[in-house]
C-alpha positions in Angstrom: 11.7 21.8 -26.3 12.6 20.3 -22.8 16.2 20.6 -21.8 18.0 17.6 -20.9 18.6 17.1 -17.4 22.1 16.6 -15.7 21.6 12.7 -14.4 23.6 14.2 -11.6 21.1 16.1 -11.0 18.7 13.2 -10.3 21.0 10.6 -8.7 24.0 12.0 -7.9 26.1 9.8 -10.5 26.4 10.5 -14.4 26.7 6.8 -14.6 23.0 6.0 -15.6 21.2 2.8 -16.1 20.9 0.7 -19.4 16.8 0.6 -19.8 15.3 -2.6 -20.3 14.8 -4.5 -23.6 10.6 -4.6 -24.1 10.4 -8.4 -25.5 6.4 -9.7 -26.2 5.1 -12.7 -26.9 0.9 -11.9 -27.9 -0.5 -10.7 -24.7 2.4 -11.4 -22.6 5.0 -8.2 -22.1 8.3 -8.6 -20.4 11.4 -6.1 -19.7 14.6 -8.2 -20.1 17.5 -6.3 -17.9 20.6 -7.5 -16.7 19.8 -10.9 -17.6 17.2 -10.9 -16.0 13.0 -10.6 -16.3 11.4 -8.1 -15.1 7.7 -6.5 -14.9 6.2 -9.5 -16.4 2.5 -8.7 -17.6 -0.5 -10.3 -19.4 -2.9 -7.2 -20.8 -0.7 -4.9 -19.1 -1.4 -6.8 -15.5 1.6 -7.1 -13.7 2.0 -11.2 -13.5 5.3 -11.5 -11.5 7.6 -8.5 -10.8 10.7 -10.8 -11.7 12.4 -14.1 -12.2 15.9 -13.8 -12.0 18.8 -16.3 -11.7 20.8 -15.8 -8.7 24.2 -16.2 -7.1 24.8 -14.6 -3.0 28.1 -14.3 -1.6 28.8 -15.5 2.0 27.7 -12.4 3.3 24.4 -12.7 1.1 25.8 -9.7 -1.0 24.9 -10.4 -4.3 27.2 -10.8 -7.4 26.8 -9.0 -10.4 27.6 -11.2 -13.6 29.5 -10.5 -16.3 27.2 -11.4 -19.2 28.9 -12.6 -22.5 27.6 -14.6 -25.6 23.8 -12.4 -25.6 21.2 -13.1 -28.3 17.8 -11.6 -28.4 15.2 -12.3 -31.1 12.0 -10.4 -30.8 9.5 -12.4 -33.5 6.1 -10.9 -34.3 4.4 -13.8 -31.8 7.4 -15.0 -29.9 10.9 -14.5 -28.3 13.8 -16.2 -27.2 17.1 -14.6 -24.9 20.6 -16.7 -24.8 23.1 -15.8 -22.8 26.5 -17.0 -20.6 26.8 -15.6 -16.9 30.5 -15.5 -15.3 30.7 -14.8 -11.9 34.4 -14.3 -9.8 34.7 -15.5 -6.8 37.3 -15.3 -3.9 40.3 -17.1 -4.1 40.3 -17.1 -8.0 36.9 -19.1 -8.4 34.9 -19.1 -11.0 31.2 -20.0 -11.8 29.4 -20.2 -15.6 25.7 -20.3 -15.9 24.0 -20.6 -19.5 20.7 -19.8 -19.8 18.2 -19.7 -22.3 14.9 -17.6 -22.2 12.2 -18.3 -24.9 8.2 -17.7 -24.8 5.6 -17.8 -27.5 2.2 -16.4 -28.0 0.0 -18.6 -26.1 2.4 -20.8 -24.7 4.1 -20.9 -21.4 7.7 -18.6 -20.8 10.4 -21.3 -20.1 13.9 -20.0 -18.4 16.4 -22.8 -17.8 19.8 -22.2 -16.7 22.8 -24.7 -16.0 25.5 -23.5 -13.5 29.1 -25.4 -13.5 32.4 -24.3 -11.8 35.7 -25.7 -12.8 37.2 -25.0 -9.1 34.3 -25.4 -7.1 32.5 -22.5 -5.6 31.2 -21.0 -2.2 27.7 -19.6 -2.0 25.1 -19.0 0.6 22.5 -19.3 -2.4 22.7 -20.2 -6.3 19.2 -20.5 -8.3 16.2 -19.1 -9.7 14.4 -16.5 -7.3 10.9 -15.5 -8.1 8.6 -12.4 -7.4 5.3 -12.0 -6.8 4.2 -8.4 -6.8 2.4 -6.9 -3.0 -0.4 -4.7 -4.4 -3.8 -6.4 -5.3 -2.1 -9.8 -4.4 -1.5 -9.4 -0.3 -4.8 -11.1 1.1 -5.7 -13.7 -2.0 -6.4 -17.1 -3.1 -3.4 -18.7 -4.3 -2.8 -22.6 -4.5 0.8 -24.4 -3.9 2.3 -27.6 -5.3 4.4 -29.2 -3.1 7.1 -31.4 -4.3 5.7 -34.8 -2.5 2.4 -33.7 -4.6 0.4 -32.4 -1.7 -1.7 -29.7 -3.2 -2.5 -26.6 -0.6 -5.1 -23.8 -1.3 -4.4 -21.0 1.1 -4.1 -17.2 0.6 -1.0 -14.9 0.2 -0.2 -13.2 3.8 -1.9 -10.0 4.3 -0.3 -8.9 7.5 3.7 -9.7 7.0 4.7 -13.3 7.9 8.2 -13.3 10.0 8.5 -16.8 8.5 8.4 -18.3 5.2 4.7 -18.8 4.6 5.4 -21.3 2.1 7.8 -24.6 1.9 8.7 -27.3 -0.3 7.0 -25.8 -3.3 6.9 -27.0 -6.7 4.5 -24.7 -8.2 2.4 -22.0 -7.7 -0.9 -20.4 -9.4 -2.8 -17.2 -8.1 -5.4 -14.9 -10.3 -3.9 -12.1 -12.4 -7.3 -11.0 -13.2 -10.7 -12.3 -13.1 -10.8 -15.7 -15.3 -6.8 -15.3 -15.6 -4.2 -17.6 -13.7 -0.6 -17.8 -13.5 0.9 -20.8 -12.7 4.6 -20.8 -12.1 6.6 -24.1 -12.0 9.9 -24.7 -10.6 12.2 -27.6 -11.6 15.9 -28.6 -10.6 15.5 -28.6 -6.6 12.9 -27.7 -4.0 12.1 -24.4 -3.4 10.3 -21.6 -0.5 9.1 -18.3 -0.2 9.4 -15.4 2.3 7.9 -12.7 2.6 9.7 -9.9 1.3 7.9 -7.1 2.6 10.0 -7.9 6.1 12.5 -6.5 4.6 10.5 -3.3 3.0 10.9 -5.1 -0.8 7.7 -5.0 -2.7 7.4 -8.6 -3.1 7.1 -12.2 -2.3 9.9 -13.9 -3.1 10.2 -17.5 -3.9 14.3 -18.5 -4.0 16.0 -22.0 -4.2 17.6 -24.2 -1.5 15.5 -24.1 2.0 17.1 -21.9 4.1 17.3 -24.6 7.0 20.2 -26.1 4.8 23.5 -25.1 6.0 25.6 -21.9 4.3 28.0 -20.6 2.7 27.6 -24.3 1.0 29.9 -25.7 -2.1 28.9 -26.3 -5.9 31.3 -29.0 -6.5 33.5 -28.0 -9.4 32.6 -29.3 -12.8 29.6 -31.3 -11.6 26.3 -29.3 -13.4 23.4 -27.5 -11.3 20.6 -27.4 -13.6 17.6 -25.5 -13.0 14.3 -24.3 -14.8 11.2 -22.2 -14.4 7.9 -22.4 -16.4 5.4 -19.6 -16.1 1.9 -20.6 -18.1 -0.9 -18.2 -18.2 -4.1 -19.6 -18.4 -6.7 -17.2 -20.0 -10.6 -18.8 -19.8 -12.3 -15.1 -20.6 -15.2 -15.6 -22.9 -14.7 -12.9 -24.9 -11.2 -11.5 -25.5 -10.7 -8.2 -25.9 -7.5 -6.5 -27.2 -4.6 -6.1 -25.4 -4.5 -3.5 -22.7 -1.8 -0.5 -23.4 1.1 -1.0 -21.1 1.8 2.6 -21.0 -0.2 5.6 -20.0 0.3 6.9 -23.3 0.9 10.3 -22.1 -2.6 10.4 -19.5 -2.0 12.9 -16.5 -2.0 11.3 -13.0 -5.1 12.7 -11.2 -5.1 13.4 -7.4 -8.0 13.6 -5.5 -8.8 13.9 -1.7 -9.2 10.8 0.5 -11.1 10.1 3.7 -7.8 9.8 6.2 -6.8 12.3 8.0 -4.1 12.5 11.4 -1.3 14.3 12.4 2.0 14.7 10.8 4.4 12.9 12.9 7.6 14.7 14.7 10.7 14.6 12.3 14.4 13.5 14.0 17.9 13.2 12.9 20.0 10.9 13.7 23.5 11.6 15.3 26.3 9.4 15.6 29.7 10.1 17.7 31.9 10.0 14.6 29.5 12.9 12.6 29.3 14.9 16.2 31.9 17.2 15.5 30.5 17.9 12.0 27.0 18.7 13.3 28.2 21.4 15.7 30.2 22.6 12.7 26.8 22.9 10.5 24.6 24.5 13.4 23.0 26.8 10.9 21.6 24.4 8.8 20.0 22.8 12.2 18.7 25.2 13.8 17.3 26.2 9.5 15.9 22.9 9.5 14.2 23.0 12.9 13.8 19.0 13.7 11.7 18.0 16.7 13.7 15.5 17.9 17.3 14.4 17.7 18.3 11.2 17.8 22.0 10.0 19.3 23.3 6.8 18.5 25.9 5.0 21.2 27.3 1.8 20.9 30.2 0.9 23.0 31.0 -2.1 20.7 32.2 0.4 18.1 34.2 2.3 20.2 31.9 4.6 21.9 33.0 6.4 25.2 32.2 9.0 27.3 34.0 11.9 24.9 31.3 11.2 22.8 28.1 12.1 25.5 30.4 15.2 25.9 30.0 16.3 22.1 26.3 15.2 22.4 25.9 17.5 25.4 26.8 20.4 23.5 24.2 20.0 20.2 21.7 19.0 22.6 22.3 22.5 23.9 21.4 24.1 20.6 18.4 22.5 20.5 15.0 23.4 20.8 13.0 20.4 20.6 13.7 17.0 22.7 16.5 14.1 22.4 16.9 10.0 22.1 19.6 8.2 22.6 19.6 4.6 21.3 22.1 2.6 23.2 23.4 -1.0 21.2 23.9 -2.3 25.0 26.9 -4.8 24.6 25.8 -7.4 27.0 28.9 -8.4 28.1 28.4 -7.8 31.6 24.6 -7.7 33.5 22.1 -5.5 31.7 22.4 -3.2 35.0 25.7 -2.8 35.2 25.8 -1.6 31.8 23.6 0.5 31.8 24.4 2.1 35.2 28.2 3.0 33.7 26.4 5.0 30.5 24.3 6.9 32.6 27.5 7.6 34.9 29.0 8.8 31.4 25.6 10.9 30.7 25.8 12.7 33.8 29.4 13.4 34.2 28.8 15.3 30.6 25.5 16.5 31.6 23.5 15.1 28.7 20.1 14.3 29.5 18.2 13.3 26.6 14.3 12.8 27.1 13.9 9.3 26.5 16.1 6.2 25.6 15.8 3.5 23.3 17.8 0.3 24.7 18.7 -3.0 22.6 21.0 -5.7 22.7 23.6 -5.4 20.3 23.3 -9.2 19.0 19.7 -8.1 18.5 20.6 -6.1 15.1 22.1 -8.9 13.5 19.2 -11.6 11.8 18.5 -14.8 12.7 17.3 -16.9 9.5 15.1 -19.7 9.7 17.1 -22.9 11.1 19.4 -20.9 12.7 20.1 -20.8 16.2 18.8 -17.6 18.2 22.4 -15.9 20.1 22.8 -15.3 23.5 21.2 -12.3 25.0 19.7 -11.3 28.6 15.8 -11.3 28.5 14.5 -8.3 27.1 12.3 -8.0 29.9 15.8 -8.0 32.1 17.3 -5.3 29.4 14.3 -3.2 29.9 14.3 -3.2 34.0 17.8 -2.3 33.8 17.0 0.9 32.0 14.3 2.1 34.2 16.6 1.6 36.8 19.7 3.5 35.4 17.3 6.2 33.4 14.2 7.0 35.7 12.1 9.1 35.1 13.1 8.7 31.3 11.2 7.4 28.3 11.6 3.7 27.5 11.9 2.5 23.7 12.5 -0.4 22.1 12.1 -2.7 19.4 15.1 -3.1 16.9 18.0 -0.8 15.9 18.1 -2.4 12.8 14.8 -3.0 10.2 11.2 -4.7 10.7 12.5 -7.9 9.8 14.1 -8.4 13.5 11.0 -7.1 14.9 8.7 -8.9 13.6 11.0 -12.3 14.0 11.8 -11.3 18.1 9.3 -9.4 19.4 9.4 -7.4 22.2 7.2 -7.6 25.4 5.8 -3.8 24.6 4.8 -3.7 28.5 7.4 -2.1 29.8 8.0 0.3 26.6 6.5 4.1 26.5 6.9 3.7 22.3 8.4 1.0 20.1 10.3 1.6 16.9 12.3 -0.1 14.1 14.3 1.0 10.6 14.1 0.0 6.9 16.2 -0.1 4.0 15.7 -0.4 0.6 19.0 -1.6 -1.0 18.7 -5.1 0.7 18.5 -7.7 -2.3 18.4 -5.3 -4.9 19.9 -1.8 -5.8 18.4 -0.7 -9.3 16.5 2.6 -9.2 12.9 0.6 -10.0 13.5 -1.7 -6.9 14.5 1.1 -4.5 11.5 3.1 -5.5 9.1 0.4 -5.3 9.7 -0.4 -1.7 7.5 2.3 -1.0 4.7 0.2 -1.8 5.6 -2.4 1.2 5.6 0.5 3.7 1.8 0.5 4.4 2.0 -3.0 4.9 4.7 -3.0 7.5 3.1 -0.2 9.4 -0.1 -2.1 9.3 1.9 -5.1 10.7 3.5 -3.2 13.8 -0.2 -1.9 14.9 -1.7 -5.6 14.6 1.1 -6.6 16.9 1.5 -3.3 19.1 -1.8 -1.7 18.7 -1.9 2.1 19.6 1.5 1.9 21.2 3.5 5.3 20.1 5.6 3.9 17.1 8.5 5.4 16.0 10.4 4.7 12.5 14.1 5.3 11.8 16.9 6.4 10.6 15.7 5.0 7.2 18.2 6.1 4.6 19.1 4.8 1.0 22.7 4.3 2.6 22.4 1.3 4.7 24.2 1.6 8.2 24.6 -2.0 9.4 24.3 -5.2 7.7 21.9 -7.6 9.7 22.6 -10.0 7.5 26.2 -10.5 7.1 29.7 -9.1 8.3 29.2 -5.9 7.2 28.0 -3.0 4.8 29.5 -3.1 1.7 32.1 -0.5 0.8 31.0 1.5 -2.2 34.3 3.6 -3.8 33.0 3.9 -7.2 29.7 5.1 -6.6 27.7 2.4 -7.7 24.0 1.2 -7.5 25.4 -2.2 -4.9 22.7 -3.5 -2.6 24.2 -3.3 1.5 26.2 -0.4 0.3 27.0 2.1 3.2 27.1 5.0 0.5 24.7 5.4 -2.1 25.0 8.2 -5.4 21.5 8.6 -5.2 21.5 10.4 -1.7 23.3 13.1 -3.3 20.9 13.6 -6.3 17.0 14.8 -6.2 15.9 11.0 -6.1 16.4 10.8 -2.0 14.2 14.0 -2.3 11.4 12.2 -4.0 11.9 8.9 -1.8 11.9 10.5 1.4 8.4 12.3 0.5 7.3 9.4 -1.2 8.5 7.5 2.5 6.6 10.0 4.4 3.5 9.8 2.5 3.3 6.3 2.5 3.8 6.5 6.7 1.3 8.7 7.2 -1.5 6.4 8.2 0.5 4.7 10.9 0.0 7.9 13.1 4.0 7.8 14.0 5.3 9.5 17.0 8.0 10.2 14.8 9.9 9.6 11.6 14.3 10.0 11.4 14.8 9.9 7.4 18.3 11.1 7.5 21.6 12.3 9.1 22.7 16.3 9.2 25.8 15.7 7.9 27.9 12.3 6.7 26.6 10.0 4.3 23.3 9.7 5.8 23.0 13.2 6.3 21.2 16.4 4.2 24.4 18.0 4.1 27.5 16.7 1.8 31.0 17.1 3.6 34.0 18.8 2.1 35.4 16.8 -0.4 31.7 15.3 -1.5 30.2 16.3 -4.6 26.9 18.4 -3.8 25.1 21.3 -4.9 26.0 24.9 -3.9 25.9 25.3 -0.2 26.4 22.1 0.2 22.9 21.0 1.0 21.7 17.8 -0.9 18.1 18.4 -2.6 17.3 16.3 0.8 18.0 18.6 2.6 14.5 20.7 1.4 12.0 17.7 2.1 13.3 17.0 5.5 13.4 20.5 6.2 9.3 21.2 4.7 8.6 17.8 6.9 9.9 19.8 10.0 8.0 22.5 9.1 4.8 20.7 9.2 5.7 18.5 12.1 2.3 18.1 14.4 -0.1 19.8 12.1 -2.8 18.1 10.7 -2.6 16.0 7.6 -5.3 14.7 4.9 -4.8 11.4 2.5 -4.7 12.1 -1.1 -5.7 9.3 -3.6 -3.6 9.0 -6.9 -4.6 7.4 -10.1 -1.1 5.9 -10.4 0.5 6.1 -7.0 3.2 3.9 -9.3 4.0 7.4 -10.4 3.1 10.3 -8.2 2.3 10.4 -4.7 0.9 13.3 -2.7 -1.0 14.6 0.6 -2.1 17.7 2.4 -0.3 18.8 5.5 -0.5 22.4 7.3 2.1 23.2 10.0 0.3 24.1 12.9 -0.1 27.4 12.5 -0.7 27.8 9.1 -2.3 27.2 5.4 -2.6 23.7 3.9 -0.4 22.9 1.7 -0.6 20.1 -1.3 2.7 18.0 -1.3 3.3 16.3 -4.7 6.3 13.6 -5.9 6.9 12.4 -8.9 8.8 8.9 -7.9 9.6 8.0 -11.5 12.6 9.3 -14.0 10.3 10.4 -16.7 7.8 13.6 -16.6 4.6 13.1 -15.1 1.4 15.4 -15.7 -0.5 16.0 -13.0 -4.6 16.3 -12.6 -5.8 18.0 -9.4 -9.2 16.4 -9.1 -12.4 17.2 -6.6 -11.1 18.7 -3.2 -13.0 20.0 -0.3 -14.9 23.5 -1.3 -12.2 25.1 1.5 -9.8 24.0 -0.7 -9.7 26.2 -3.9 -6.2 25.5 -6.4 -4.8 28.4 -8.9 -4.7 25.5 -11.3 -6.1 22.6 -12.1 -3.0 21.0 -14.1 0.5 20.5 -13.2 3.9 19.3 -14.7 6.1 17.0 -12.6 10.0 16.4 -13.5 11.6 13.6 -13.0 12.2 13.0 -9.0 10.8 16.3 -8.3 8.8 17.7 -5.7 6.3 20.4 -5.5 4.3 22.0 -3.0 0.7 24.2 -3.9 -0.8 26.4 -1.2 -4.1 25.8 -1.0 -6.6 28.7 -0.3 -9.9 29.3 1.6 
């Protein structure tokens, strides 16, 4: 018998999640969770990913409801959910959505809802949002209803659209399977989607109110929003066969080699001036780990000086491999002049790092649809002054925040020796299922920088669980109780083994992009492989991601081979050997539950010990592979 494991252990909390209610109606499967739908299928195909009812805060932080009043009845054909929503707002406001949920064998799944405040209430959005899942869906057919009745058939975005590819929708209907549609309508107000996938979520998502329409706006108190979705499936198979298992039921995840094959890209860390101190402090574990590259962040905005190149001398003195700084360049005065006083700083402290990536600082906060794009020198201008202030020195840019900047303000790549950007996976949501499925957007965001850079180096990070700036409002969101909050700037699960098994997932899913190099992580603070002080961590005070960053390292520019998994929902893997040495099969289980592993046909110079392996939840394994 299996021991239980510590859910420390896994994600760095004891506080685990509720699991989903399974409700069916016939063929049609949904999990109900936190009042909301999620992983809604038909045979066991994934249909949409979720339909949730939303309300976003000012600084499109998302409020977590306090659900009262909750029915479910699970029939033998049929089901139906009831309950009330109460959201607290600032300055003692209050809004109440009721909502009933009800689907039946054969029929469509209706979810109304009906908001009403008695004070009136501020929100930049307050509705029904919709997902479409990526995978099998990116590229295909799909027809839109528009609410003046204009009927469109176009084709889900395959390469990531930095606008919403879809307006003024009423309805929409794509193929779950061959002879099976979906047709979602919306009712109660006019609705768009974007595509998610800017922002690393494994979805298109299709929300209420057009984001041209002004925000924070006001739900008038006690005048009724009413809103409701209808999801019919329309099955026209000749001959229906019995319903598809959801589950595996218990089948190993088999792994077999693919046809891709590169090198693994140089690993960084990233340094900032208020963790410098701390870094010196944990030169062991630096020098154990090995990184190619370290990465210094300055930005004079926050307080950044010249005492903090001093600090950044001194590491970059105990390190081996090369150095980036990436300067948030106020702006305030001329590009030039700016950029001529932080080289000043450099060289009084004599750090000379071997390239520099340059931004505006204005450039890392968003710029939604409708709104107006801030003030900011050329890039072109930005980019002249650093050749002139760092010659001789590697250019960068491209955004210090996440793909969704990039892809909405491009930068002229002329003037750049590499270009390079940073995700997050807490945006919209925080639950261990979301965070862990925005591996499956990676590929298509790489994909997306080489259609609009080509074989321009391409760099990716820091890209933690943790996020460190808030494009999209006034700031991160403070996290004291060590909760599972989208925008946080802590996260529990960076101190458990589930950042181990997303990082590797991360890298895996990379791969293909050929990256110069990939920054998953800090060395110390709460982006870092090592826990401070007073943080709760294992002995040493190394964080379980502290081992994957430190086997990426170790495999830094040796060559890699793609894997193929059965269920890359569940396991992920590839081959890497460090330069020098034997190839090595990386495995991850990405899911809470155990997975058994198949190792399938590999090349005849690659001979396994065993053919069958057991994964634990979130864990990690490496196999040496022999001649």
């Amino acid at each position: 018998m299996t021991a239980a494991i510590d859910p420390f252990q896994l994600y760095g909390t004891r506080e685990t999640e509720v699991p989903p209610q399974r409700l069916t109606a016939g063929r049609l499967a949904v999990d109900f969770k936190d009042g909301s739908l999620r992983t809604i299928t038909y045979d066991g195909t994934e249909v949409l990913r979720a339909v949730s009812y939303l309300v976003r805060d000012r600084d499109w932080g998302t409020y977590a409801p306090r659900i009262s009043d909750l029915t479910i009845d699970q029939r033998d054909d049929a089901f139906s959910v009831g309950y009330l929503a109460h959201c607290a707002g600032p300055d003692d406001t209050d809004l109440e959505i009721r909502v009933q949920i009800s689907a039946e064998a054969g029929g469509a799944v209706v979810f109304e809802a009906e908001a009403l405040s008695k004070t009136g209430f501020e929100t930049n959005r307050c509705g029904f949002c919709i997902l479409h899942p990526i995978v099998g869906v990116a590229g295909t057919p799909v027809s839109v209803e528009h609410v003046d009745d204009r009927c469109e058939d176009t084709r889900f975005p395959d390469l990531i659209e930095p606008w919403q590819p879809f307006k003024d929708m009423r309805a929409i209907t794509h193929t779950v399977m061959p002879h099976v549609t979906a047709e979602c309508r919306m009712e109660g107000d006019t609705f768009e989607m974007e595509d998610q996938r800017n922002w690393s979520d494994a979805s298109y998502k299709t929300y209420v109110r057009p984001l041209a329409l002004p925000w924070p706006y006001q739900i008038p108190a006690n005048q009724a929003v009413r809103q409701r979705i209808v999801l019919k499936i329309a099955d026209k198979r000749e001959a229906l066969t019995a319903p598809a298992s959801v589950s595996s039921g218990g089948r190993a995840v088999t792994i077999t080699t693919g046809d891709k094959s590169g090198k693994m890209p140089s690993i960084g860390l990233i340094i900032t001036p208020e963790e410098a101190k701390a870094t010196l402090g944990a030169r062991d574990a630096l020098a154990e780990i090995g990184p190619q590259e370290l990465l210094f962040h300055f930005d004079p905005n926050a307080g950044h000086d010249t005492a903090a190149f001093k600090t950044f001398s001194a590491i970059a003195r105990l390190h081996a491999g090369t150095s980036t700084l990436e300067i948030a360049l106020p702006c305030r005065q001329s590009p030039l002049a700016e950029a001529q006083e932080i080289a000043a700083w450099m060289q009084a402290a004599g750090f000379k790092p071997d390239a520099i990536i340059i931004s505006a600082s204005v450039d890392r906060q968003s710029t939604p649809p409708g709104s107006q794009w801030p003030e900011c020198p050329p890039l072109e201008e930005i980019y002249a002054a650093a050749h002139a202030a760092f010659p001789g020195v590697r250019l960068g840019g491209g955004m210090l925040s996440y793909f969704t900047e990039l892809n909405r303000k491009r930068v002229p790549s002329g003037p750049l020796d590499f270009v390079t950007h940073c995700t997050n996976p807490i945006i919209h949501a925080a639950d261990d299922l979301s965070v862990m499925q925005t591996l499956e957007a990676l590929p298509f965001i790489t994909r997306s920088v080489r259609a609009i850079y080509g074989d321009k180096p391409y760099r990716i990070g820091p890209s933690t669980i943790p996020m460190r700036q808030n494009p999209y409002g006034s700031r991160t969101m403070d996290n004291p109780a060590g909760g599972r909050i989208p925008m946080a700037n802590t996260d529990p699960r960076h101190n458990g083994r589930f950042a181990e098994a997303f990082a590797l997932g991360y890298a895996a899913k990379v791969l293909d992009a050929g990256l110069e190099c990939l920054t998953l992580s800090a060395l110390t603070g709460p982006f870092g492989v090592m826990a401070g002080e007073n943080e709760p961590s294992p002995a040493g005070g190394r964080r379980p991601l502290f081992n994957t960053v430190a086997t990426l390292a170790r495999l830094a520019g040796g060559q890699r081979q793609e894997c193929v998994s059965s269920d890359p929902t569940a396991i992920l893997a590839f081959v890497a050997a460090p330069a020098d040495g034997v190839p090595q099969l990386l495995l991850v289980n990405i899911t809470a539950t155990p997975q058994q592993v198949e190792l399938g046909s590999f090349t005849p110079a690659e001979k396994l010990e065993s053919g069958s392996h057991a994964l634990a939840p979130f864990a990690v394994a490496s196999i040496t592979l022999k001649d």
